[in-house]
C-alpha positions as CSV (number, residue, x, y, z in Angstrom):
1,X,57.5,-136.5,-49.1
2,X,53.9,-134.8,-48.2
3,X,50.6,-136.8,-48.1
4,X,47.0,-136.2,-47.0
5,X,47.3,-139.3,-44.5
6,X,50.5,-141.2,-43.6
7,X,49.0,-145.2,-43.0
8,X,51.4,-147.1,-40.7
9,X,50.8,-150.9,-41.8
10,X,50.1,-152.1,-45.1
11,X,47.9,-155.2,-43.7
12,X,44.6,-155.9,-45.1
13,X,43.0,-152.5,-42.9
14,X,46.0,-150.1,-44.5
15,X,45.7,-151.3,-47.5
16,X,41.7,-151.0,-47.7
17,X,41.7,-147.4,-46.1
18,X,44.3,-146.5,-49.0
19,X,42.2,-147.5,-51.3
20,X,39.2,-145.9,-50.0
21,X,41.0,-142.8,-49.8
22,X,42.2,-143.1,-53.1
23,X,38.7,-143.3,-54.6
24,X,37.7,-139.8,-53.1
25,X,41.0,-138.0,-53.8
26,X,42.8,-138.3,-50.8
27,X,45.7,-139.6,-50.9
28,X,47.9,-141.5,-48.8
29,X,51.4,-143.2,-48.4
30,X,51.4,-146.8,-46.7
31,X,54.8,-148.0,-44.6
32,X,54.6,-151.8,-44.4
33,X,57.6,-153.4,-41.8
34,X,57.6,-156.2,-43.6
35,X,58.1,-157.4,-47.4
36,X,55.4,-157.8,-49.8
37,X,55.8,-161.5,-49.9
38,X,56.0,-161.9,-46.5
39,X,52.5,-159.7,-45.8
40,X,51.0,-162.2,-48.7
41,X,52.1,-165.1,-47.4
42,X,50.3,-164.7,-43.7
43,X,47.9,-167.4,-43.1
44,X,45.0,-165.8,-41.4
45,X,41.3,-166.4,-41.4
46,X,38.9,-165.7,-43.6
47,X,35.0,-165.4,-42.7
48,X,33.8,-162.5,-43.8
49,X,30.5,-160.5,-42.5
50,X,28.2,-158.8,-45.4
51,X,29.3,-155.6,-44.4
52,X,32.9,-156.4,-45.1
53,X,31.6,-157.9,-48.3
54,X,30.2,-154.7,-49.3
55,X,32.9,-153.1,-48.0
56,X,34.9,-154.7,-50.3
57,X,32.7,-153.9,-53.4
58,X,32.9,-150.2,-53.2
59,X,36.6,-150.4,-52.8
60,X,36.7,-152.0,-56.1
61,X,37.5,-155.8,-55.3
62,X,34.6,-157.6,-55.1
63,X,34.8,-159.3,-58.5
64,X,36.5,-162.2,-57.1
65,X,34.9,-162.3,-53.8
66,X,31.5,-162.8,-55.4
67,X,33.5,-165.4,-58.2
68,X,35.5,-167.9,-55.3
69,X,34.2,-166.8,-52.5
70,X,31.7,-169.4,-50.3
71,X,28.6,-168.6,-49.2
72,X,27.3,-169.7,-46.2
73,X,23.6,-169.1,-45.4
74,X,24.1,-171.6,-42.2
75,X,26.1,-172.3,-39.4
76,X,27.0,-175.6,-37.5
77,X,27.2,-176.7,-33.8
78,X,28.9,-180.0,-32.8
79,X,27.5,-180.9,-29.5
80,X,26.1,-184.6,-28.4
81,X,28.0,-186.2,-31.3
82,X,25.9,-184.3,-33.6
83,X,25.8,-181.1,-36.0
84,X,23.1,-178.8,-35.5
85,X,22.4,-176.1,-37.9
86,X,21.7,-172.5,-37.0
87,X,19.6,-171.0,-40.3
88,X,21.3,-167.6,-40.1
89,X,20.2,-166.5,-43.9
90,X,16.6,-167.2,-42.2
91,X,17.1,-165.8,-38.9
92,X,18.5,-162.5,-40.3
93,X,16.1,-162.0,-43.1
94,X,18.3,-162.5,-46.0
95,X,22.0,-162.0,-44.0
96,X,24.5,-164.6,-45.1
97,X,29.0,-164.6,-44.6
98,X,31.5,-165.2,-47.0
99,X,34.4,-167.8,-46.8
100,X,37.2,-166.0,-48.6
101,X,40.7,-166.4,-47.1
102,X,42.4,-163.1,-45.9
103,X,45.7,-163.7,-47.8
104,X,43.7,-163.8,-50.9
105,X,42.1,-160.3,-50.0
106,X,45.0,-159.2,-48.9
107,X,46.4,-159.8,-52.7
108,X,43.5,-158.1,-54.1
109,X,44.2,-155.1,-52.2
110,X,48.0,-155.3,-53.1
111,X,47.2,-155.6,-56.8
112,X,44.5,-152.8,-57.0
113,X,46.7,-150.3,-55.1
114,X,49.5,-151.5,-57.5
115,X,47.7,-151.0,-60.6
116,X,45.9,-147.2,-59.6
117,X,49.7,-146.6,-58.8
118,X,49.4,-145.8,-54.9
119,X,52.4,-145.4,-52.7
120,X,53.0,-148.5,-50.8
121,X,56.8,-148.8,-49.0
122,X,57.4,-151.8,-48.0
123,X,60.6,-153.5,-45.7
124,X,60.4,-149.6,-44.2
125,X,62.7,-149.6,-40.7
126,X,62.5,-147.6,-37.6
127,X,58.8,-145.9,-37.7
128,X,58.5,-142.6,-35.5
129,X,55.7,-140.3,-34.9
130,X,56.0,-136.7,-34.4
131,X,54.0,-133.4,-33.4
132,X,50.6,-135.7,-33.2
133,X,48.5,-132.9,-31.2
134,X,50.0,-130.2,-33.8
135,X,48.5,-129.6,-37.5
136,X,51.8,-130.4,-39.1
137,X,52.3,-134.3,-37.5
138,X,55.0,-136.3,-39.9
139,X,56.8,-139.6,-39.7
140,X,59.7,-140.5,-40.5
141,X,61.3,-144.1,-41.3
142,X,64.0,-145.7,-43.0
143,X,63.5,-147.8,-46.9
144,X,66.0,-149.1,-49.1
145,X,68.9,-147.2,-47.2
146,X,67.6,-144.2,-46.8
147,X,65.7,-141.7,-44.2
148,X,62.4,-140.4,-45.5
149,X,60.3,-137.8,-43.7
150,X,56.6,-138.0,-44.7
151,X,55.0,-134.5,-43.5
152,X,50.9,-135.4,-43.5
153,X,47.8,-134.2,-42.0
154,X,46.7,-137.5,-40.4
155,X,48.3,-140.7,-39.4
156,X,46.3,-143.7,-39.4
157,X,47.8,-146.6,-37.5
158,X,46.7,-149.8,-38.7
159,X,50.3,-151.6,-37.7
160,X,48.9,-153.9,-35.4
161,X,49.5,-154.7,-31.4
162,X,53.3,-154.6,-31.8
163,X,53.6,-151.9,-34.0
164,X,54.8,-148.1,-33.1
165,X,51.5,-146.2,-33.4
166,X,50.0,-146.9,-29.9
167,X,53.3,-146.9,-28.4
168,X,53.3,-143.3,-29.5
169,X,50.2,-141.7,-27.6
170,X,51.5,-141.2,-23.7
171,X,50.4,-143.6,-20.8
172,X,48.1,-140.5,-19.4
173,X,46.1,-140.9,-22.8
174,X,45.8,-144.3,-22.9
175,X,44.0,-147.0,-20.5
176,X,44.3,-150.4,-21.7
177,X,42.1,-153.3,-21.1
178,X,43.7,-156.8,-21.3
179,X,41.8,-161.0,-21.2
180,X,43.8,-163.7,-21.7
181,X,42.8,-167.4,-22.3
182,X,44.9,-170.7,-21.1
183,X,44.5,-172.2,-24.0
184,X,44.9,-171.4,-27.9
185,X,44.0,-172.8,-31.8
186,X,46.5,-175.2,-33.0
187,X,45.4,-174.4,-37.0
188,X,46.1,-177.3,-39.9
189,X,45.9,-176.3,-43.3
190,X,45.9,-178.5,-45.8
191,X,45.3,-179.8,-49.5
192,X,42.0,-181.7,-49.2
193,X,38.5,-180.9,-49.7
194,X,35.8,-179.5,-46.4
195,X,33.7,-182.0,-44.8
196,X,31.2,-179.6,-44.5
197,X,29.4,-177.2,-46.7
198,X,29.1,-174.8,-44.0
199,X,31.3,-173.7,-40.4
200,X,31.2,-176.2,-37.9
201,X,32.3,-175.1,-33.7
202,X,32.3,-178.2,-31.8
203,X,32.1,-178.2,-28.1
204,X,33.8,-181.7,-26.7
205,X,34.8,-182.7,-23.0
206,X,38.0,-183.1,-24.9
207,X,38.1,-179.4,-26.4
208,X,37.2,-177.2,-28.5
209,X,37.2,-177.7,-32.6
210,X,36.4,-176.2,-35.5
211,X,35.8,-177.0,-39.2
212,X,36.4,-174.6,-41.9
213,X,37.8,-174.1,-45.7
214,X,39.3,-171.6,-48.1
215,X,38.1,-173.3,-51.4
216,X,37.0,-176.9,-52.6
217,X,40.2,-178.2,-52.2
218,X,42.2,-176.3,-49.2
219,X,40.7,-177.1,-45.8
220,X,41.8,-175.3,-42.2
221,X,41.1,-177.1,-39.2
222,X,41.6,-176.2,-35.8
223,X,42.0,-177.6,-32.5
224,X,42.0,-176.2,-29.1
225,X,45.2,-176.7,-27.0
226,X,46.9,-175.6,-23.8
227,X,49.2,-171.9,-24.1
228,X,52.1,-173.8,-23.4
229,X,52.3,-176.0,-26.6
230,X,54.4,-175.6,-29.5
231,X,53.8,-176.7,-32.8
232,X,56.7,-179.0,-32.2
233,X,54.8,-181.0,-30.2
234,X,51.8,-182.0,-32.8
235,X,52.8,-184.4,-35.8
236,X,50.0,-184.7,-38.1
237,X,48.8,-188.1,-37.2
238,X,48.5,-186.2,-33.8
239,X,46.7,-183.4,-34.9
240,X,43.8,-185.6,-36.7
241,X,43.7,-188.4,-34.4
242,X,43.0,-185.8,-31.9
243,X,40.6,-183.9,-33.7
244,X,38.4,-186.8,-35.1
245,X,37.5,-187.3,-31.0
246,X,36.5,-183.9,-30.8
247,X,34.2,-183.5,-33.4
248,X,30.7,-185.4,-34.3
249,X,30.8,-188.7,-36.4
250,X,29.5,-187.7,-39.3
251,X,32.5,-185.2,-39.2
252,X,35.2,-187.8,-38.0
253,X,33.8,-190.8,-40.5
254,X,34.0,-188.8,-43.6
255,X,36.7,-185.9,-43.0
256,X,39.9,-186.6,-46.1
257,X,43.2,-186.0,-43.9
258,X,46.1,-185.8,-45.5
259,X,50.0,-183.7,-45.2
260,X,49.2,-180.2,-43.2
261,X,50.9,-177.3,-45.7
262,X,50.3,-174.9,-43.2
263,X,50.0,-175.6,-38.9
264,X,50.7,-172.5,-36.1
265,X,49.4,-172.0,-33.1
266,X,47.2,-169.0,-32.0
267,X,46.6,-167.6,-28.7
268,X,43.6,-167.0,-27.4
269,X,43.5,-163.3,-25.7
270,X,41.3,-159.9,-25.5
271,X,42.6,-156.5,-25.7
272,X,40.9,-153.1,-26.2
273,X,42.2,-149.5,-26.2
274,X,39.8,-146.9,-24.7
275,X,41.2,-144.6,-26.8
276,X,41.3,-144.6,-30.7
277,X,42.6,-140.8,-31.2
278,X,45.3,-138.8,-29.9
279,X,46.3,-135.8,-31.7
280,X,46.5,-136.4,-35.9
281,X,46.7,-140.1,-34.7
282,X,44.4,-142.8,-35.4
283,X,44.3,-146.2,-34.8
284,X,42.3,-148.9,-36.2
285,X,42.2,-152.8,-36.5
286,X,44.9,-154.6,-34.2
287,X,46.7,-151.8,-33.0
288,X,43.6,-150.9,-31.1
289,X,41.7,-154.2,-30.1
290,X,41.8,-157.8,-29.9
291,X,39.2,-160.2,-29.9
292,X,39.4,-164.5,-29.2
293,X,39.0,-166.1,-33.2
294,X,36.1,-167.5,-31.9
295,X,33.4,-166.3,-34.4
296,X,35.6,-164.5,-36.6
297,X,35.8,-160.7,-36.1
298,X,39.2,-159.8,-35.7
299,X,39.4,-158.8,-40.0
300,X,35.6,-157.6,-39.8
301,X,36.4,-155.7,-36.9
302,X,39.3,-153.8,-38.9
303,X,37.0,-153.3,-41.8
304,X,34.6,-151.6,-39.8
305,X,37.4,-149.6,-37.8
306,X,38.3,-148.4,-41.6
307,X,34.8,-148.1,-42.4
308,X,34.3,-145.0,-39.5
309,X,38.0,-143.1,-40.0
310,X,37.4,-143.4,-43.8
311,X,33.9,-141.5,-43.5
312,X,35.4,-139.1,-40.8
313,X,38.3,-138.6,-43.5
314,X,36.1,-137.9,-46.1
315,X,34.0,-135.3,-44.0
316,X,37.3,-133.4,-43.3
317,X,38.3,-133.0,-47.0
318,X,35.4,-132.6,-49.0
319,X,33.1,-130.8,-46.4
320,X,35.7,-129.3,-43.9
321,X,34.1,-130.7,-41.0
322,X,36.2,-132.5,-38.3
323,X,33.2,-133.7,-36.3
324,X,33.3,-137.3,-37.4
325,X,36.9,-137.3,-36.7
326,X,36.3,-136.4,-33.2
327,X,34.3,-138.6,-32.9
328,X,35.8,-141.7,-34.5
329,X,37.0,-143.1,-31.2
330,X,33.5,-143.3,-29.8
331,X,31.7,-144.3,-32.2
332,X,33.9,-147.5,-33.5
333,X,34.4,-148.3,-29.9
334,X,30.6,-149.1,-29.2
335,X,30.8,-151.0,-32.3
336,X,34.1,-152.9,-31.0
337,X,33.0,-153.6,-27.3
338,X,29.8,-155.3,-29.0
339,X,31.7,-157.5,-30.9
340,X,34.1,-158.3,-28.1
341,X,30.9,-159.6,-25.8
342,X,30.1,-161.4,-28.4
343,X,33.6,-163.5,-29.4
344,X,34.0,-163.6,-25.3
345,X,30.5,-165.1,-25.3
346,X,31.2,-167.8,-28.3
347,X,34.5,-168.7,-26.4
348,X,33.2,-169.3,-23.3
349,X,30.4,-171.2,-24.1
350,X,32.8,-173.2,-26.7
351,X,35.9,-174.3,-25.0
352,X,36.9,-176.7,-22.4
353,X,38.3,-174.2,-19.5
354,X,40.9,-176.5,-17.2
355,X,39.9,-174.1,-14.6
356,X,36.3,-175.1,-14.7
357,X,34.4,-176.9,-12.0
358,X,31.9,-179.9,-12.7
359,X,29.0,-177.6,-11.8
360,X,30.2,-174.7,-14.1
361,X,30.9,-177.5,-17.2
362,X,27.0,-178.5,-16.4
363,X,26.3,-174.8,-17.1
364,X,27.7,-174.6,-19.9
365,X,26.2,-177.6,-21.3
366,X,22.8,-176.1,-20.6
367,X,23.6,-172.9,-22.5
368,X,24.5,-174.6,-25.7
369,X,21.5,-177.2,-25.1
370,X,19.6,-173.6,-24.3
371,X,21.1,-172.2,-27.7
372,X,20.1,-175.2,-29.9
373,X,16.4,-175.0,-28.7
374,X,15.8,-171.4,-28.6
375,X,14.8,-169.0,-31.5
376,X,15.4,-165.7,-29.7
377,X,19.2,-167.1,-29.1
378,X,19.8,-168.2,-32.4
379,X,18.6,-165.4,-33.9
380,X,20.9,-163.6,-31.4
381,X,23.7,-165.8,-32.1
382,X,23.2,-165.6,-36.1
383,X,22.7,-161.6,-36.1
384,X,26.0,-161.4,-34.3
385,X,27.6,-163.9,-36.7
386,X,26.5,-162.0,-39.9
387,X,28.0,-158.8,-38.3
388,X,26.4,-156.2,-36.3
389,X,25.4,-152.2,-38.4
390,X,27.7,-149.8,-38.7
């Protein structure tokens, strides 16, 4: 098989820069590890900046986006058993988010690629890497039973942390830079309408929570718990009787609870490679950095990753020019280590830290108190939120 660029991981980030490519005659072959069904059926968050938005229009699946998705022009912040309101729609002249759950952009980008007939593999087995610093890299991988070589000029790895593109570029090319949190999200889902019109973060003596939604009726709720908890440990009643401490009264006297379709546990950590290239090898969205959920960037992050390597792609094939290319690592990176302060920022200022000293939680109260009565931090705060240029 021979491509233009071989994309390892048919995620939301694969299956955008596909399309992308697709829609300036490039084209591509995606390997997905897992099933279809199984890539659909990921329950994953789903605030998306304007620029994804956008993002998402030019690739040619906005129509439903703009139909379902919510639009949030504010933020809240559950502190003193109340909810304060950030104006972010005010404070960034016009900037707003989307609510619009990743697993149902992730079936937009599964149907569009289906019906412009692109090459997606999925279940594929055993992904290797060769000849990356050469012009002739390939991969090659097992599907349905067989060995398949796929000879490219490019390979985009968008496989995630786990997956085998970084493992491919040597130690010596590679530094690594690692944060992780004692604590994570335990995540609800579940069949009942939001309590809020718009995001809620509550900081709590108790921990951390958050309010959020995927449509009128499907609500995702989250709590913060310590790393060593298991799902197994949190029945439902346990879940909300927890949570309705946590979070304002306004919040805890009107929220509708009811049977969790959904619950998992997310851990809270921080990684960034300081190195997105090696060879014909690029990486983008998990495979190359992590960031805490707080203040949802991990998707927007990806998008923006795709955003740079698509441009550089499209400056190699239509103009012959492999300066953005060379540069791809660079320039996403400033982008990346931006939105990392800022989801390390959000965390820390969030959560309850069991390593924290009375005098360091009286800090933190006065920089949420410091937040709510400052315009230069919430316009900070909401610029951030809405998602930084590209």
């Amino acid at each position: 098989m021979k491509t233009d660029v071989a994309i390892i991981g048919g995620g939301p980030a694969g299956m955008l820069l596909s399309q992308i490519l697709d829609l300036n005659g490039i084209s591509s072959i995606v390997l997905e590890r897992q099933t279809k069904e199984y890539v659909l059926g990921r329950i994953r968050a789903g605030v998306l900046e304007q620029g994804t938005v956008e993002m998402m229009s030019k690739a040619g699946i906005g129509d439903r986006i703009e139909k379902e998705g919510f639009i949030h022009e504010s933020i809240g912040i559950g502190f003193d058993d109340a909810v304060h309101s950030i104006d972010v729609v005010g404070l960034t002249n016009g900037s707003v988010v989307t609510v619009y759950g990743q697993t149902e952009l992730t079936k937009d980008l599964y149907q569009i690629r289906e019906e412009t007939k692109g090459v997606v593999l999925t279940g594929v087995e055993d992904v290797q890497l060769y000849q990356l610093t050469t012009d002739e890299p390939y991969v090659t991988c097992r599907h349905a039973g067989e060995n398949l070589r796929i000879d490219c000029d490019f390979i985009a790895g968008c496989d995630g942390f786990h997956g085998p593109s970084r493992q491919a570029i040597p130690v010596s090319h590679l530094n690594e830079y690692h944060l992780s949190y004692p604590y994570g999200w335990l995540g609800v889902l579940s069949e009942t309408p939001p309590v809020c019109d718009e995001v809620v973060y509550s900081n709590h003596e108790r921990g951390f929570a958050l309010c959020s939604m995927r449509n009128k009726e499907l609500s995702r709720y989250y709590i913060q718990v310590p790393s060593g908890d298991r799902v197994s440990d949190w029945s439902d009643d346990d879940f909300w009787k927890e949570f309705k401490q946590r979070v304002p009264n306004v919040i805890a006297s009107t929220i509708v609870t009811g049977p969790s379709i959904e619950k998992s546990i997310a851990p809270l950590r921080a990684f960034v490679a300081d190195n997105l290239n090696y060879g014909r090898l690029f990486l983008a969205g998990d495979a190359g950095h992590i960031v805490p959920p707080t203040g949802a960037k991990g998707l927007n992050l990806a998008v923006s990753d795709v955003y740079y390597l698509s441009e550089a792609f499209k400056s190699f094939y239509k103009q012959g020019s492999e300066k953005d290319l060379s540069n791809y690592s660079s320039t996403a990176l400033r982008r990346i280590w931006k939105t990392v302060r800022f989801s390390l920022m959000c965390t820390k200022m969030l959560h309850l830290s069991p390593q924290s000293t009375p005098f360091e939680k009286e800090v933190q109260k006065a920089e949420i108190r410091y937040l709510l009565s400052s315009k230069a931090a919430m316009t900070t705060l909401a610029e951030n939120y809405v998602g930084l240029p590209y």
